[in-house]
Structures are given as structure tokens and as C-alpha cells.
C-alpha positions in Angstrom: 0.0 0.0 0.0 2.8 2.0 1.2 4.5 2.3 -2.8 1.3 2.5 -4.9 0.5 5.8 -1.6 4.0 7.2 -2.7 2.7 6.9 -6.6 -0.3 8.7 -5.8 1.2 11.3 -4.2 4.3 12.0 -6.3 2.4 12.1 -9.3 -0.5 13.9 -8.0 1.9 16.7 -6.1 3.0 17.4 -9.5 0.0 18.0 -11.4 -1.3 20.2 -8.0 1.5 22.2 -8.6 0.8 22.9 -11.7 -3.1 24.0 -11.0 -1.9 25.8 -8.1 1.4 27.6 -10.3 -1.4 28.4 -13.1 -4.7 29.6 -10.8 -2.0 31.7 -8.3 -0.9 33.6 -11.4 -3.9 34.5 -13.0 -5.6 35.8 -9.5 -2.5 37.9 -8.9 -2.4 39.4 -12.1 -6.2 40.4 -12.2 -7.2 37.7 -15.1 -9.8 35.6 -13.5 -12.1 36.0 -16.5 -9.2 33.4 -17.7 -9.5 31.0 -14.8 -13.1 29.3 -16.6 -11.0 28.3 -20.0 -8.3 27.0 -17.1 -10.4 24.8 -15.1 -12.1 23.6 -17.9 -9.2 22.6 -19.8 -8.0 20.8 -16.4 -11.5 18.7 -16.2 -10.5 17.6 -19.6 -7.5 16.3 -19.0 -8.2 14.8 -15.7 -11.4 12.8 -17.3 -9.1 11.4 -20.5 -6.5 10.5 -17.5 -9.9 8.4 -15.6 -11.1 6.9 -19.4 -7.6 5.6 -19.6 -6.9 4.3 -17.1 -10.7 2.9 -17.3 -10.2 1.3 -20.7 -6.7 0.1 -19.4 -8.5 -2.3 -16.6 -11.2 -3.0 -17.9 -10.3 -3.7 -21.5 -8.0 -6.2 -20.6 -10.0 -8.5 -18.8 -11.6 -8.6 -22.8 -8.4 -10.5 -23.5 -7.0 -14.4 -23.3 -4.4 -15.0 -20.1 -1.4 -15.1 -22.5 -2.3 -11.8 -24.2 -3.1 -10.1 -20.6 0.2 -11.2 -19.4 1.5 -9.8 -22.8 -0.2 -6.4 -22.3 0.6 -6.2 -19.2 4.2 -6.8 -19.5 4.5 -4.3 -22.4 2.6 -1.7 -21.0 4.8 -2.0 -17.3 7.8 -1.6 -18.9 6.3 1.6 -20.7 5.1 2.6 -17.7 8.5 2.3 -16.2 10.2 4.2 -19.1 7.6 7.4 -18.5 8.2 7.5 -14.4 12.1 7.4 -15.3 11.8 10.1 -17.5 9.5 12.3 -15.2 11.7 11.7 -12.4 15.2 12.9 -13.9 13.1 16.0 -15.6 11.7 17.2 -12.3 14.8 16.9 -10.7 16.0 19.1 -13.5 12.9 21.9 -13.7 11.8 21.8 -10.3 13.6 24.7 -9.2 12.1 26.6 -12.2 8.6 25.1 -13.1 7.2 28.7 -11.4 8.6 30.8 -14.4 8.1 27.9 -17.1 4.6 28.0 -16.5 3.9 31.5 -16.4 6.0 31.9 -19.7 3.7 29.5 -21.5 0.6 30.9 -19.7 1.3 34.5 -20.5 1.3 33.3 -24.4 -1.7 32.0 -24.4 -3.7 35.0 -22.6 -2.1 36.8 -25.6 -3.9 34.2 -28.4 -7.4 33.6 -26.5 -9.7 31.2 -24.9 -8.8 28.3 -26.5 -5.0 28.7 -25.9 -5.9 28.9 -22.5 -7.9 25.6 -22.8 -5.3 24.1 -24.3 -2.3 25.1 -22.4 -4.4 23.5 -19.2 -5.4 20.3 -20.4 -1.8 20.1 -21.8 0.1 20.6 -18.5 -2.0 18.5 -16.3 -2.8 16.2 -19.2 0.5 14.8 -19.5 1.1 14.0 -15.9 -2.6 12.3 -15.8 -1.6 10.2 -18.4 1.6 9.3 -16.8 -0.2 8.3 -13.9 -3.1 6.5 -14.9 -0.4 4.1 -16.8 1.8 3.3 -13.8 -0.6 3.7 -11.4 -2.4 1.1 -13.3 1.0 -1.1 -13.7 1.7 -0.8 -10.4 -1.4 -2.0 -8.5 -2.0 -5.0 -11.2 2.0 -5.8 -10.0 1.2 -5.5 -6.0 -2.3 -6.9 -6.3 -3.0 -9.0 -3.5 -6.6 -9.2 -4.2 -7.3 -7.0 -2.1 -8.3 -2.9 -2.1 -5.2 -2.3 -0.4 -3.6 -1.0 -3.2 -5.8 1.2 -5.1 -6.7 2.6 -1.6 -3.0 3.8 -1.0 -3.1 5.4 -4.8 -6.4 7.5 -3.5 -5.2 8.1 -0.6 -1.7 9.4 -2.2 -4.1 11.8 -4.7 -6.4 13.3 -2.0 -3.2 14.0 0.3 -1.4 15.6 -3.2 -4.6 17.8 -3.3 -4.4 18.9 0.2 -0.9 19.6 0.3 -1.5 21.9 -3.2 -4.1 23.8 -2.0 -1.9 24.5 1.3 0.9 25.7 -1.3 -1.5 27.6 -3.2 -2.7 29.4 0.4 0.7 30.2 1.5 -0.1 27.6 4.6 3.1 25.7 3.6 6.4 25.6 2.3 9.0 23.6 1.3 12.3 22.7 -0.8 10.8 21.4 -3.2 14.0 20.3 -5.9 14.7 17.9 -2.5 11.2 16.9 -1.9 10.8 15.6 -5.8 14.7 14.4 -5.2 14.1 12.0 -2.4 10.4 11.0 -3.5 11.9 10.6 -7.1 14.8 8.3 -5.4 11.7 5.9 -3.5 9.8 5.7 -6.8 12.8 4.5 -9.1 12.7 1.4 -6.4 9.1 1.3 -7.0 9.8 1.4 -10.8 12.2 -1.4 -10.6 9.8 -4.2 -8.9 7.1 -3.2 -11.6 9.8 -3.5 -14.5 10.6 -7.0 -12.8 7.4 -7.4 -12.5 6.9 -6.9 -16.4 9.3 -9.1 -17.3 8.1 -12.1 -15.0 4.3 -11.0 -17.4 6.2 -11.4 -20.5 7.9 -14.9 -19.3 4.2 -15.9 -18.7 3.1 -15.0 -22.2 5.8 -17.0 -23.5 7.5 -13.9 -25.0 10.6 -14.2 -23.2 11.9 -17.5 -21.9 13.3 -18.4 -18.8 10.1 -18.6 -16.9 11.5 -22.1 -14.9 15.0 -20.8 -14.0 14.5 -19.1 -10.7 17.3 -17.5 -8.9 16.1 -18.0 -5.4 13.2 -19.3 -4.1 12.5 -18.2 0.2 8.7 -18.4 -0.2 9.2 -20.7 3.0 11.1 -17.9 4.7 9.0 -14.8 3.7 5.5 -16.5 3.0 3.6 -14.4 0.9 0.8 -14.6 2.6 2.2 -13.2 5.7 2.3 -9.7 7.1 6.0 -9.2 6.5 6.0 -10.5 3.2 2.6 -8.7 1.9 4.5 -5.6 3.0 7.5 -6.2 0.9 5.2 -6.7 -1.9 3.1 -4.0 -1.3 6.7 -1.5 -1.0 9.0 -3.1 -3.3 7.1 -5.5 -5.6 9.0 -8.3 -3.6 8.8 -11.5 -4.9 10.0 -14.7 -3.2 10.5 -16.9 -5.8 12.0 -14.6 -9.0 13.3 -16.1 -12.2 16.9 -15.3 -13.1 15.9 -12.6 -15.7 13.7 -11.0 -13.4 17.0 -10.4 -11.1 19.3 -9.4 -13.8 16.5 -6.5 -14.9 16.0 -5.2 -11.5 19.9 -4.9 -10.5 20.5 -3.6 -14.1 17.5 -0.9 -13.5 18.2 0.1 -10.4 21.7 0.2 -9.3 22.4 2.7 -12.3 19.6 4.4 -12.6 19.8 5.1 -8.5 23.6 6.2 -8.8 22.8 8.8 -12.3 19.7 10.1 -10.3 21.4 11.0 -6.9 24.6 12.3 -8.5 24.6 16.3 -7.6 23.6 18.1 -10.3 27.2 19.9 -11.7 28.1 23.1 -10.6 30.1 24.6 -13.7 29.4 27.9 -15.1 26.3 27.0 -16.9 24.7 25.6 -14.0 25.1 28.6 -11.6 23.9 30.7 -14.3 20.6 28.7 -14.6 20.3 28.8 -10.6 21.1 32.7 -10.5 18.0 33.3 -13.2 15.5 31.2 -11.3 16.7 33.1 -8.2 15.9 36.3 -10.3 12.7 35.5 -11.4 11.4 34.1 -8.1 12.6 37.3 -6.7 10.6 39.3 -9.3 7.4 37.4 -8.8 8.0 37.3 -4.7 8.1 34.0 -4.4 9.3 32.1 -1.6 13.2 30.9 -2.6 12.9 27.4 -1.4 10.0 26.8 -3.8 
């Protein structure tokens, strides 16, 4: 529950920010006749981001167990692709999302309504999308049968929602460039049981072979039934009984992608230059520097 909860509330932080970052701007620069096109742009997005992830579960049970386990695999490993690249890019922009936004925003007031709409469902579009996919890859992976999982993605949103609209009052404040840097470093660990996870799909389907070869097998140790191993499952995608490949994916994932996410970000002259421009245009807009 614990790792689909981080999912939800990653993900959802993000596109909160984004409403928040777009709705703050407008209000403080006198343009709410814009905030309708906003919002409505928003409910679009957010509804394509439900029908997705709606045809996602439900179209597959349409399917034979071969082709699920194919679909699933496939779309896992997508899945895990996205979340990798959202990760290392809001690592990158976090620092200077604020002036990003309100660039693109102040384009569209100049072209109209349906700029507006557009520039909305586009922003929070994308990051609906995103998570509709993994969220979807990730609960079919820690499914226990149970609601467990989808209750820690909801309860991951609706805390996301909260925290934005405390960032969009002024109640609260934080770092964020470290709170999307340590979140980003849980979710590549969450990311690597679903990419194993994928694989172990596409050994089911008979696409990859291997599915016999298992590199350990301590279901006796850490039943999977019990408390302390449905935790593991729900966290890390544990699995007590891997195959070989499974193993080889998730080190090959992880170990790198952990070491090239948690490197500092380089301080040469290009670098401090980017910093001292965000600092400049936080200052201009009086925002708070450790947003």
C-alpha cells in the first residue's frame, strides 16, 4: 500500500502544482475572466487521464491470459520508461517550473480562450496520463486481491490535493527540488519491482523464456501470505521466488539508474547561471526561494 500511496502522491503533487502555479498567477495578475478556460481545460484532462486508465483495466479483462500477461508486461515496462523520465526532468525543472509555467501561460492569454484551454489540459494532461499508466502497472503488480492497493493510490491523490491547496494558500512551504529528489529516489525502487514485475508478465506470455530458472526461491522464509512479506510486496514488488531474468533487470535498473539520479547536479558555469535566473525571477514574482 505504502508504494502504490508514494505513486499517488508524487504524481498527483505534480500536477497540483501545476493548477496551483497556473490559478496563483492569474488571481495575482487580475485575469480571472481566464480561470473558466483553465479549469475547464483541467476537467478535460483529468477525465481522458480516468477513461484511460478505465479502458486500461477494464479492456483487458476482454483478453485471453497469454495476451493479458503480454499487455501487461509491455505496458509495465512503458510505464516504467515514462516515471524514469518524469523523475530525472523534475529533478531538472523543479527549481524553475514557477517561471516555465507562467511563460507559457502569458502566451496564451495573448492568443485567447482556446489557448488557454489548451495550455491546461496540456500541462496536467500529460502527468494524468503518466499516472493513470503506472498507477495502473503498479497496483495490477502488488495486487493481493485485495483494495489495499488502489486505496494507498487515493489516498496518495487526496493527500497531493491537500498539500496543493496549502501551497496555493501560503499555509506551507518547502524545498521542493529535494522533496521531488528523495520522492523521485523511493519511486525508481518502485519502478524497478514493476519493470521486474513486467518481465516475469512477458515470461508468462511466453515472449521471453526463462520462466523455470529461478534465482532463489524463500517463499518458505517470507511466505507471501504473511504480514512481512505482503508488506514487501506492497513497497517493493518483492517477490519470493524470481526467475533469473527478473533479477538481472531489476539490478540492471536500479543500481544505475539510483547512482545517475542521486549524482549532484554539476556546478560549472552554466549551472550557476541557470540557478542565479531562477533566483531572479522568483525574486521578481515574490516567491518564496525554497520553492
Amino acid at each position: 500500500m505504502f508504494g502504490n500511496y508514494l505513486i499517488g502522491l508524487r504524481e498527483g503533487l505534480e500536477a497540483s502544482l501545476v493548477v496551483c502555479i497556473l490559478i496563483a498567477y492569474l488571481v495575482k495578475t487580475g485575469r480571472r475572466d481566464a480561470l473558466k478556460p483553465i479549469w475547464t481545460g483541467i476537467g478535460v484532462a483529468v477525465a481522458l487521464a480516468l477513461a484511460f486508465g478505465a479502458g486500461l483495466e477494464f479492456g483487458s479483462q476482454e483478453l485471453t491470459f497469454e495476451a493479458q500477461e503480454l499487455l501487461g508486461g509491455s505496458l509495465s515496462i512503458l510505464a516504467v520508461v515514462l516515471v524514469t523520465w518524469m523523475v530525472f526532468w523534475m529533478k531538472k525543472t523543479a527549481r524553475h517550473l514557477r517561471s516555465e509555467l507562467h511563460g507559457r501561460l502569458d502566451a496564451a492569454l495573448a492568443m485567447g480562450t482556446g489557448a488557454l484551454v489548451a495550455t491546461a489540459f496540456l500541462a496536467v494532461g500529460r502527468e494524468g496520463l503518466e499516472t493513470a499508466l503506472f498507477v495502473w502497472a503498479s497496483v495490477r503488480a502488488s495486487s493481493d486481491g485485495s483494495h489495499a492497493p488502489l486505496a494507498g493510490v487515493v489516498l496518495g491523490l487526496l493527500t497531493a490535493v491537500l498539500l496543493g491547496w496549502l501551497f496555493y494558500r501560503g499555509a506551507l512551504r518547502i524545498n521542493l527540488a529535494k522533496f521531488f529528489t528523495w520522492t523521485g529516489g523511493m519511486l525508481v525502487v518502485v519502478a524497478a519491482g514493476v519493470l521486474a514485475y513486467g518481465v516475469h508478465d512477458l515470461q508468462e506470455a511466453r515472449f521471453l523464456g526463462g520462466l523455470a530458472d529461478k534465482a532463489f526461491d524463500v517463499s518458505a522464509t517470507i511466505p507471501p501470505d504473511s504480514w512481512y512479506g505482503t508488506l514487501l510486496k506492497g513497497v517493493f514488488n518483492f517477490q519470493p521466488d524470481p526467475t533469473v531474468l527478473q533479477v538481472t533487470v531489476w539490478a540492471l535498473y536500479l543500481i544505475p539508474t539510483l547512482v545517475l539520479f542521486l549524482a549532484p547536479i554539476g556546478s560549472g558555469p552554466s549551472v550557476r547561471v541557470e540557478k542565479q535566473k531562477a533566483t531572479d525571477e522568483k525574486a521578481e514574482a515574490g516567491a518564496d526561494p525554497a520553492v
